[in-house]
C-alpha positions as CSV (number, residue, x, y, z in Angstrom):
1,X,11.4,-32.6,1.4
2,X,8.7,-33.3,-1.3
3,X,7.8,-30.8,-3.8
4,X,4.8,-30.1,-2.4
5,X,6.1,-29.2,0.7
6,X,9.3,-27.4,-0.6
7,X,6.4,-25.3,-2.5
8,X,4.4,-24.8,0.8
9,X,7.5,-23.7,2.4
10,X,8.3,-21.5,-0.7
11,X,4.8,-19.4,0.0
12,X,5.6,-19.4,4.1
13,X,9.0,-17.7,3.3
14,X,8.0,-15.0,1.1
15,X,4.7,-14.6,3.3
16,X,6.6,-13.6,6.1
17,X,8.7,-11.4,4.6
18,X,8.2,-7.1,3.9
19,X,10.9,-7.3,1.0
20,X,11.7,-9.7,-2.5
21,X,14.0,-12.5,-1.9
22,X,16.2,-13.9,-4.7
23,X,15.8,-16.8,-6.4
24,X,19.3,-17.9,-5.4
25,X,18.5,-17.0,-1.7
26,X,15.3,-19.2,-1.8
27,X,17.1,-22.1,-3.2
28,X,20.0,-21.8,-0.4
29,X,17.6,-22.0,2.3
30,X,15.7,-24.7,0.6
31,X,19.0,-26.5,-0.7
32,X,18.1,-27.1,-4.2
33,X,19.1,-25.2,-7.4
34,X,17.8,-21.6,-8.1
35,X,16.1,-23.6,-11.5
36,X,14.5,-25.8,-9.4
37,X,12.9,-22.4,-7.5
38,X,12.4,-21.0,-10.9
39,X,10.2,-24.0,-11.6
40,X,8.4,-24.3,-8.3
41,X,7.4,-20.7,-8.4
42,X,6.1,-21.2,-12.2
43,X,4.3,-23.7,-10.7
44,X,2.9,-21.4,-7.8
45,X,2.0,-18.9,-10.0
46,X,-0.6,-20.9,-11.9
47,X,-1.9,-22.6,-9.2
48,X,-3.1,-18.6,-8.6
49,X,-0.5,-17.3,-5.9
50,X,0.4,-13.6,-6.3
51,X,4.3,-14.3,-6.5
52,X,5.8,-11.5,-8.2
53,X,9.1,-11.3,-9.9
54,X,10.9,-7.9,-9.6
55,X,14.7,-6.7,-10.2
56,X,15.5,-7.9,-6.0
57,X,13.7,-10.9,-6.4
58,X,10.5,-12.4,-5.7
59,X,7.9,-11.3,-3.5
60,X,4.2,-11.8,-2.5
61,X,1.8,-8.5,-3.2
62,X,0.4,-8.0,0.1
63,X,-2.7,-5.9,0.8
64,X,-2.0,-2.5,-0.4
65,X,-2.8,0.2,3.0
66,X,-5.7,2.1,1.9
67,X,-4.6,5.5,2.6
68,X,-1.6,4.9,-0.1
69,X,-2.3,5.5,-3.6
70,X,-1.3,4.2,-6.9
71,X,-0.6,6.9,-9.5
72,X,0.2,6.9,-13.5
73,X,3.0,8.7,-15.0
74,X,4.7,9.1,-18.3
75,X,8.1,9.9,-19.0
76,X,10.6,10.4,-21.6
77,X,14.1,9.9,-21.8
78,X,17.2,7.6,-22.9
79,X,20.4,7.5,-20.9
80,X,21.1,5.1,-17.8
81,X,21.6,8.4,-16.2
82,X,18.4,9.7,-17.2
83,X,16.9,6.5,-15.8
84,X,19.0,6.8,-12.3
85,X,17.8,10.5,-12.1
86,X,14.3,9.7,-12.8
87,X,14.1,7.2,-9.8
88,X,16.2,8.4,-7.6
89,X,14.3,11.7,-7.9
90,X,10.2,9.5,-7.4
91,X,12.1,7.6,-4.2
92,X,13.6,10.7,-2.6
93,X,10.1,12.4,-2.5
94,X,8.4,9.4,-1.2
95,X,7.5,7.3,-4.0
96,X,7.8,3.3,-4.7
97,X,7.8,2.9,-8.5
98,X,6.1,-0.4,-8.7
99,X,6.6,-0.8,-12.7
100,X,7.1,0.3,-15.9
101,X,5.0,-0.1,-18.9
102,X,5.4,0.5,-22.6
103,X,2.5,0.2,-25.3
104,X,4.3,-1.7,-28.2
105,X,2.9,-1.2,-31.7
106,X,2.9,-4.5,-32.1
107,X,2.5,-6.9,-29.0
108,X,0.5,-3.9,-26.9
109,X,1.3,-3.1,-23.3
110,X,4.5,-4.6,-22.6
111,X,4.9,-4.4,-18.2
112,X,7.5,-5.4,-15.8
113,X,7.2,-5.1,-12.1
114,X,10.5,-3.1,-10.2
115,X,9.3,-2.5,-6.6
116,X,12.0,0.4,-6.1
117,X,11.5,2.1,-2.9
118,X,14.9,3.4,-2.4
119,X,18.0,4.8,-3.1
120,X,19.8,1.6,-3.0
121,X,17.3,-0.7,-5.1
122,X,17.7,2.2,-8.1
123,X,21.4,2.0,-8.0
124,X,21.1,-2.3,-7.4
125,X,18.5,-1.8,-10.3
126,X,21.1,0.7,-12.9
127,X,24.4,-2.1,-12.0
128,X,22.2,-5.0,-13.1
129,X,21.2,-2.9,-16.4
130,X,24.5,-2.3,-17.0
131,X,26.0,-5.5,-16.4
132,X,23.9,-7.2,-18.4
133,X,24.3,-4.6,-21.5
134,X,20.3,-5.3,-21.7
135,X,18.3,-2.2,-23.1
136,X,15.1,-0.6,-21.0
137,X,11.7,-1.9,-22.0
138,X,11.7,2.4,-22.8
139,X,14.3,1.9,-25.3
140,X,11.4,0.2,-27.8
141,X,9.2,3.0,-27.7
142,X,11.9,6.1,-28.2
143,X,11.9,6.4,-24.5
144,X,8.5,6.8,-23.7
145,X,7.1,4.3,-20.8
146,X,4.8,4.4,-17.9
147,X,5.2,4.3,-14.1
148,X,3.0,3.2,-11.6
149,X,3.6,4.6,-8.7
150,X,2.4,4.2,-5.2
151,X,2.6,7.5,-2.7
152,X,1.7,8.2,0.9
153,X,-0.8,11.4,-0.5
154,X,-1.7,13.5,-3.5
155,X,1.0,16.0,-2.2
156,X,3.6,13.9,-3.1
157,X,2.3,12.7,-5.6
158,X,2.2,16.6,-7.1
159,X,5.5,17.1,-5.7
160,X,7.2,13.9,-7.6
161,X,5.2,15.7,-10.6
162,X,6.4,19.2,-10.4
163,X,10.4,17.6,-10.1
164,X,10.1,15.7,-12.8
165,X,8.7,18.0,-15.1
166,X,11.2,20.5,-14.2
167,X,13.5,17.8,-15.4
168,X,11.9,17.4,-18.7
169,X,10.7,14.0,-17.7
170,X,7.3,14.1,-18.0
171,X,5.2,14.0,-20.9
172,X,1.8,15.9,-19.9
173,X,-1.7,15.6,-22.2
């Protein structure tokens, strides 16, 4: 298989699919190395494909539904259980946490993409953390970030809200 058409075959995959697929998987499927995906999707990116990487994987944005909406938090805190808490508690009333975002004194917003929806990608997301000993992007800014956050309806959105203020989460005005 050329590149071009592993590449081609690359967009097809994730196309078709609802959820990220690893970089590992890809490459199985593919039979090449995962660096060879890691390349191949680099490559895909600038060629102006919406691949993005998240903690499960990659995966293609596709057209949000309109009746969803995407909502801003901010939060504070610093523990891994903290962190579990925090999205277990946005994903049990409905939510999909679709980043997190710091603003760094120095290099400005700092964003990575998670794409938690459940129960299980917070605790797949919290075992990765901790395996790697690798700090939250939070841990630069004294455990301050932002969430982006997409929700059925403003009533969820209130009630994610109201939790996590009552948890002394979230950092209002």
């Amino acid at each position: 298989m050329s590149s071009d058409d592993r590449r081609s075959e690359i967009i097809n995959i994730l196309n078709k699919l609802d959820k990220a697929i690893s970089g590992t998987d890809l490459a199985k499927k593919l039979g090449v190395s995962r660096q060879i995906i890691v390349q191949d999707i680099a490559i895909l990116r600038a060629s102006g494909e919406e691949i993005i990487a998240t903690p499960q994987g990659y995966i293609v944005l596709k057209d949000v539904n309109e009746r969803r909406l995407i909502k801003t938090i901010v939060c504070k805190h610093s523990t891994y259980e903290e962190i579990e808490d925090e999205l277990k508690t946005i994903v049990d009333i409905g939510g999909k946490v679709l980043d997190v975002i710091i603003e760094h004194p120095i290099y400005g917003e700092i964003k990575s993409s998670l794409m938690i929806s459940s129960r299980l990608d917070v605790d797949e997301f919290i075992k990765n953390l901790k395996a790697t000993n690798a700090e939250p992007l939070s841990s630069l800014t004294e455990g301050v970030h932002i969430h982006s956050i997409e929700v059925e309806n403003e009533e969820n959105f209130k009630k994610i809200e109201k939790v996590l203020e009552e948890k002394s989460y979230l950092i209002k005005d």
